[in-house]
N, C-alpha and C positions, 0 to 999 in steps of 0.2 A: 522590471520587478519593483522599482521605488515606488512607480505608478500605482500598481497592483497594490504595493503594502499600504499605500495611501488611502486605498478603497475597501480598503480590510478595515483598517481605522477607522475609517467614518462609518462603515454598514453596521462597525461593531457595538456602537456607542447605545446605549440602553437606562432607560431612568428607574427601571432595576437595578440597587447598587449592586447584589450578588452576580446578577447574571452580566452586569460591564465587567466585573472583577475576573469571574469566573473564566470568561469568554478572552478578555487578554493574557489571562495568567496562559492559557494553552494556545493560542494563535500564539503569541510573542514566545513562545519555547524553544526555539534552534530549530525548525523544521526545514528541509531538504527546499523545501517547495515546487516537489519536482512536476506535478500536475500542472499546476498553475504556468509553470514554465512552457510544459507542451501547448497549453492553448495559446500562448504566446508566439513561440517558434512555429508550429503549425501555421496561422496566421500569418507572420510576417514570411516564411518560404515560398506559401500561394499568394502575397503580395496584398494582403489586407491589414490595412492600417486601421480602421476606425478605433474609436474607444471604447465600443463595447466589448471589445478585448480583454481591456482591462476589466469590469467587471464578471463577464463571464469566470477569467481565470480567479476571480476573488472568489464568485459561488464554489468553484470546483475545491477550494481549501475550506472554506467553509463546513463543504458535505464532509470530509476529508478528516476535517477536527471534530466533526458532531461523532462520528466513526470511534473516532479514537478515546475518544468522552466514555463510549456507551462499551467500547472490546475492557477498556481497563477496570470497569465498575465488573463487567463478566468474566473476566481473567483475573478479580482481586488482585490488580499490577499496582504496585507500589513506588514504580519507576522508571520513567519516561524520558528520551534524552537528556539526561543524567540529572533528572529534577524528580523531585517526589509528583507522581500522580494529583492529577486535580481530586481524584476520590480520597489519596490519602490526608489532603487537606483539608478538602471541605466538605466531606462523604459523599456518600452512595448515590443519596436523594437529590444533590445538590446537581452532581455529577451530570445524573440522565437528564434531569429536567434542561439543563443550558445546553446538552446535545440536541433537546429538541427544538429550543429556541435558536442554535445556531441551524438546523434544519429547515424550519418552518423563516429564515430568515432569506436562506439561501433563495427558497422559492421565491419571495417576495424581487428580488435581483431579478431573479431569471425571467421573471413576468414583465418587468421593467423594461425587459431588452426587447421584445412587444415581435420575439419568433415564434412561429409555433414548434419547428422542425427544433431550434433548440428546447422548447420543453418535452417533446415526445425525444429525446436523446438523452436529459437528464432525470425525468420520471423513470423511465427504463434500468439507469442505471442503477438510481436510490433502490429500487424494488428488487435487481438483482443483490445485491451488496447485501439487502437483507437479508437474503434467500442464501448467501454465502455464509450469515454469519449462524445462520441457523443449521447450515448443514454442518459446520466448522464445531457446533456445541454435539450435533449425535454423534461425529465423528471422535467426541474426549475420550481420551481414554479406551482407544478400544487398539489394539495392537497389530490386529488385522485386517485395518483398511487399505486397499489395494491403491495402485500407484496413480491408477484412476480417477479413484472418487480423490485422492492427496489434491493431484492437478485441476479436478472441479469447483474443489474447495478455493484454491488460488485465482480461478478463472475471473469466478463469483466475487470475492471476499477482497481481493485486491486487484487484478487487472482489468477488472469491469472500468473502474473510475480513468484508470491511467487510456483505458479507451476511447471512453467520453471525452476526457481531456484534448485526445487528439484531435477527435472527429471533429468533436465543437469548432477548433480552426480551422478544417474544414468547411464545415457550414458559414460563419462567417464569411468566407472566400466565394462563398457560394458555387463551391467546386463540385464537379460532375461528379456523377455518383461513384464512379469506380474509383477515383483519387481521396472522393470520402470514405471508402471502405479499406483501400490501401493506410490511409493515417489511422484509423481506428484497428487495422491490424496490425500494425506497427506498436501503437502504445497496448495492447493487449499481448505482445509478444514482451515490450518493454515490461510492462508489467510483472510478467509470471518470470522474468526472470530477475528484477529488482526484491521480488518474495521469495526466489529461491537462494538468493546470497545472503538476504536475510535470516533464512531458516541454517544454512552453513556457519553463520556468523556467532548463530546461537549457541554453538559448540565449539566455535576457534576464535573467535572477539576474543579483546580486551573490555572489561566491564564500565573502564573508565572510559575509552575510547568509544563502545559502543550505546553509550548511556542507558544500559538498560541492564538488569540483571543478569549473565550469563545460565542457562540451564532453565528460564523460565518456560520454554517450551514442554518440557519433559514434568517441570511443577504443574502444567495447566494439562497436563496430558494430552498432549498435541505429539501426533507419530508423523512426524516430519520427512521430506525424503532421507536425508542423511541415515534417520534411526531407519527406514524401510530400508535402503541398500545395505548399514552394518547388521542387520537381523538376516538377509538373503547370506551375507557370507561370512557371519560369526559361527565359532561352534555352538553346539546343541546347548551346552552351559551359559553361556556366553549369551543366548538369545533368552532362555530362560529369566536370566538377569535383567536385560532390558524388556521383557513385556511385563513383569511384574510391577517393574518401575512406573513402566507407562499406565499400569492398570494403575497404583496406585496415588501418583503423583510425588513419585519419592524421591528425594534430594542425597539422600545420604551415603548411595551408590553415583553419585555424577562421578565424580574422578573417572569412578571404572569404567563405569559409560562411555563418558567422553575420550578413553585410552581407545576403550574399541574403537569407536566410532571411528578415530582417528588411522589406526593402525587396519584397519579392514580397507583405508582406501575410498571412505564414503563420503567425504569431504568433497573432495578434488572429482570424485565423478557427479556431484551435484553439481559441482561449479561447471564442470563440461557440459552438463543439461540448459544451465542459465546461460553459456556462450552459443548452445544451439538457438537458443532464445531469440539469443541479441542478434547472431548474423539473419535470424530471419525476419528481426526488426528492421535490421538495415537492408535488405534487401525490397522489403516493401517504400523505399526511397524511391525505387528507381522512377516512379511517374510522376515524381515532384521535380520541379524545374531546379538548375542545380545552380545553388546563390550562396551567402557565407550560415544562411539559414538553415536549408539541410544540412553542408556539411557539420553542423552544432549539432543537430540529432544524430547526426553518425558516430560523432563524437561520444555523446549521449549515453548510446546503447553502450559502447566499450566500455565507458566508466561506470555502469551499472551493475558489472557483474567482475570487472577490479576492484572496486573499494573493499573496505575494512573497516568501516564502520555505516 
C-alpha cells in the first residue's frame, strides 16, 4: 500500500494549483482503501507480482474519490471522514470539475497499462457506477421502493467497483475465466455488504467515530434497508412517521426514528443480510490456491460487516 500511496502522489500532481489542492485534500482524507487493497491481495493470492499492480490499484481509488467528489456536491454532504466535504470548502463548481479531472486521469493509468481486458473491466464499471448513481437520485425520497430495486442500487452504486477491484487481480494473473469470475463475485458480495453496514451505521455510529453525520441518509432521503424492515414491522403510526420523514428529508423526528428503527429489530437483521454477504464472499475463495493471501480476504469479508465505523 506505501507502493500504491506513492503512485497516488505522483499521478496526483497537476500544474493546476486548485485541482493538485483539491485532489489531495480528498485522496489524503482517512480512507479505508479497501479497493485498492483487493487488487492488491487478489494479485498476490494468484501469484502476480508485477508492478502494474500498483497502478492499477491507484486507478481504482482514483475512480473511487472522483465518486465521492461528485455523491457529496448531490447529497449537499458537509462531512466526510470527519472533515468538512471538498464542496463545503471550495464549492460545488470546484468540486465536480476535479471529480472529472481525477476521472479522466484515471483513464489515462489505465491506458498506460497497455491491457485491453483491463479497460473493457474498468469502462464497464465507471458506466455502471453511473447508472447506480442515477437510479440512487429517482429512488430520493420515495418510501416505497422495494427491497429490490434498495439492493440494485447497491449492486450498481457501490459493489460494481469493489468488483472490478477484484477481477482486475485477476486479469493481471491472467487467470482462467472461472477464477476471474469467482474474484469479481467475491468483491461484489464484498461490496453490497460493506454498504450494508454502512447504511446500519447510519442509524447506530458514533458521529465522531464514524466521521460523517449520523441520520444523513434519512436528510437526503435515501429508504435504506434498516428503514424498509422498521416500516415492514412498525405500527400503522409509527410507519406513517417515517415515510413522511423520508418524503420530506426531516431531521427533527431522528431520535424517534432511530428508537424505532432500533427497537423493531432492523438493525441486527440488516447486519444478518451483510453476514449472508460476507460468507458468500468467502465462499467464492474456494478456487484460489490457499496462501497467507487468501486467507487476508477471508479475513477481509468478517471485518467488513463487524466494524463500527
Amino acid at each position: 500500500m506505501a507502493q500504491v500511496d506513492a503512485v497516488i502522489g505522483q499521478r496526483l500532481r497537476s500544474d493546476v494549483a486548485l485541482v493538485d489542492q483539491i485532489g489531495h485534500y480528498i485522496v489524503h482524507a482517512g480512507g479505508k482503501r479497501m479497493r485498492p487493497k483487493l487488487v492488491l491481495l487478489f494479485a498476490n493470492a494468484l501469484g502476480q507480482e508485477r508492478p502494474e499492480r500498483f497502478e492499477l490499484a491507484a486507478v481504482v481509488e482514483f475512480i473511487h474519490t472522483a465518486t465521492l467528489l461528485h455523491d457529496d456536491v448531490v447529497d449537499e454532504s458537509s462531512l466526510r471522514r470527519g472533515k468538512p466535504t471538498a464542496n463545503a470548502l471550495f464549492g460545488n463548481a470546484a468540486s465536480v470539475l476535479v471529480g472529472d479531472f481525477l476521472y479522466s486521469r484515471a483513464f489515462q493509468m489505465m491506458v498506460s497499462v497497455g491491457r485491453m481486458r483491463v479497460l473493457e473491466v474498468l469502462a464497464e464499471a465507471t458506466n455502471v457506477i453511473a447508472e447506480g448513481e442515477v437510479l440512487q437520485l429517482m429512488n430520493m425520497h420515495d418510501p416505497d421502493i422495494t427491497v429490490e430495486n434498495y439492493l440494485r442500487v447497491i449492486r450498481f452504486k457501490t459493489a460494481k467497483l469493489f468488483e472490478a477491484s477484484a477481477r482486475l487481480g485477476a486479469v493481471l494473473a491472467d487467470a482462467p475465466p472461472v477464477v476471474e469470475e469467482a474474484c469479481a463475485a467475491y468483491g461484489r458480495a464484498l461490496g453490497t455488504a460493506f454498504q450494508l453496514i454502512d447504511d446500519v451505521l447510519d442509524y447506530e455510529g458514533d458521529a465522531h467515530e464514524l466521521g460523517k453525520n449520523i441520520g444523513d441518509d434519512l436528510r437526503e432521503g435515501k429508504t435504506t434497508l434498516p428503514l424498509l424492515i422498521a416500516m415492514e414491522r412498525a405500527s400503522p403510526e409509527q410507519r406513517d412517521l417515517m415515510r413522511h420523514a423520508i418524503q420530506h428529508g426531516e431531521l427533527e423526528k431522528l431520535p424517534d426514528i432511530v428508537a424505532i428503527v432500533r427497537a423493531t429489530g432492523a438493525l441486527e437483521s440488516t447486519r444478518d443480510v451483510a453476514r449472508a454477504e460476507a460468507r458468500q464472499a468467502s465462499e467464492c475463495l474456494e478456487l484460489l490456491p490457499a496462501n497467507k493471501w487468501t486467507k487476508s480476504l477471508l479475513e477481509f469479508a468478517v471485518q467488513s460487516v463487524e466494524r463500527h465505523s
